[in-house]
C-alpha positions, 0 to 999 in steps of 0.5 A: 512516461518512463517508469518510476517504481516504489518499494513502500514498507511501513517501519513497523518492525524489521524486514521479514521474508513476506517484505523481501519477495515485496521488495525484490518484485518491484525492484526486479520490474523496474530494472528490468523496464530500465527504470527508477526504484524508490523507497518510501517510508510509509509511517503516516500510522504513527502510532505504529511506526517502531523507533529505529525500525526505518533505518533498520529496513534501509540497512537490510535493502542495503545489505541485499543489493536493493539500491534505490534511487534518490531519497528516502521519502517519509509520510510523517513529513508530508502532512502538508500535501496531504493537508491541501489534497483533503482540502481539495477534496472538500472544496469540491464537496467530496468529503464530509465530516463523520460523527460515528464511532467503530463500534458503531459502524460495526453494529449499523453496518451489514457484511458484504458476502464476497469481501467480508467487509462491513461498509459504512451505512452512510449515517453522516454524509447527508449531514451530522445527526444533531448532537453528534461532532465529527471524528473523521472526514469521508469521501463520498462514492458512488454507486458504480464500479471502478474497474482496472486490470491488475498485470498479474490478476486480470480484471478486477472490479469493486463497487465502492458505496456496497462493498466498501462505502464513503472511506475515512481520508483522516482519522478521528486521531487527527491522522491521515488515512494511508489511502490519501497518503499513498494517493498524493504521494504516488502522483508527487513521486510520478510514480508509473507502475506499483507492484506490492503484495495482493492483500492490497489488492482491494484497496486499489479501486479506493485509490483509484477513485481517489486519484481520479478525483484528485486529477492524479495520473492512474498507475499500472498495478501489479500484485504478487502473491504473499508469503503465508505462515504454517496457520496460512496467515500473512506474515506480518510482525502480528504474526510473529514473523522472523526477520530476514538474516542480512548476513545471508542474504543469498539464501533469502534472494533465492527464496524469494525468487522461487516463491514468485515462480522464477526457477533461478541458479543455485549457488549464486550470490544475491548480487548476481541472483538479482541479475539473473532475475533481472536478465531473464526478462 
């Protein structure tokens, strides 16, 4: 298939520096492969989607010579696909209603070493205990490994019953979880290649799984290291990070090449520091 690539941020608040080398990696693959980019407004949490702050992010892709292809599509608008995908899920028995609370998860639930996590112990998938009516739906998983190779990272493998457990497809809000919505809309967009920052790297396995469930085709994945602030934390707008200047955008290009190990020009304009990134192959 030719590829078809995405830049997905959520409208959180405006594009920083972590969102732009994101950004500039998947662009940069997909023109290099020939092939389309586009850019998906991932506010399936809206309780944290920030007003204005989409077309704000659209403006600063603009501003930096990151054009897409096609229109901007909105998880807030795709409730239906996510709506029938669930229920497909269902019908087949894969997914069942959950009745616990987060506090209860944590306290039931024993930490895995290597990922930090604390998987779900299973108390409702052979039924809701009495008394108790659902919050969420799950989707069951084995126990086995799903295993991919990541173009960056290698091999990757991830038992999902002990590291992760039956994961929640939508919330006890009544919203979808962002592993459905990504699912359903990477196999809707035909999306072939998904590069993105490494901290989703471990839910990759979740999303494969699911799209293999599903009947989805399985993309080819590639995750880049993240920008980290001075206390090694993700910058994130939890962590205070500053938004990128769209007056200078040349600056911010460059900067965001060298961190993904390019050694680019200097003194070139993000138009043609885009080029070179491009060229280089």
């Amino acid at each position: 298939m030719p590829y078809r690539g995405r830049f997905a941020p959520s409208p959180t608040g405006p594009l920083h520096q972590g969102s732009l080398v994101a950004a500039v990696a998947s662009y940069v693959d997909a023109r290099r492969a020939g092939g389309a980019w586009l850019v998906r407004m991932e506010d399936v949490d809206e309780p944290r989607s920030v007003p204005g702050a989409a077309d704000e992010i659209l403006r600063t892709l603009e501003a930096f010579g990151l054009t897409w292809d096609g229109p901007v599509v909105y998880q807030s608008q795709r409730k239906e696909l996510y709506r029938a995908a669930l229920e497909r899920l269902r019908t087949a028995g894969q997914v069942f209603p959950c009745g616990c609370t987060r506090k209860e998860i944590a306290d039931s639930a024993i930490t895995v070493a290597a990922s930090g996590e604390k998987p779900y112990p299973g108390t409702c998938r052979n039924g809701l205990p009495e008394g108790r009516a659902a919050r969420a739906w799950r989707v069951r998983v084995p126990d086995e490994a799903v295993r991919f190779t990541d173009r960056a990272m290698g091999p990757q493998e991830q038992n999902l019953l002990a590291e992760v457990g039956d994961f929640v497809l939508r919330r006890a809000d009544g919203f979808f979880a962002y592993q459905l919505a990504v699912v359903v809309d990477d196999a809707d967009q035909g999306i072939t290649d998904v590069v993105r920052g490494e901290d989703l790297l471990a839910s990759t396995p979740r999303q494969i799984y699911l799209q293999r469930r599903l009947g989805h085709p399985e993309p080819r994945y590639l995750h880049v290291p993240v920008v980290r602030n001075a206390a090694g934390e993700k910058l994130s707008k939890q962590t205070g990070a500053a938004p990128v200047d769209s007056t200078r955008p040349g600056p911010a290009i460059e900067e965001a090449l060298r961190f993904l190990g390019l050694d680019p020009p200097e003194g070139l304009s993000h138009a043609e520091l885009l080029k070179w990134a491009i060229l280089r192959g």
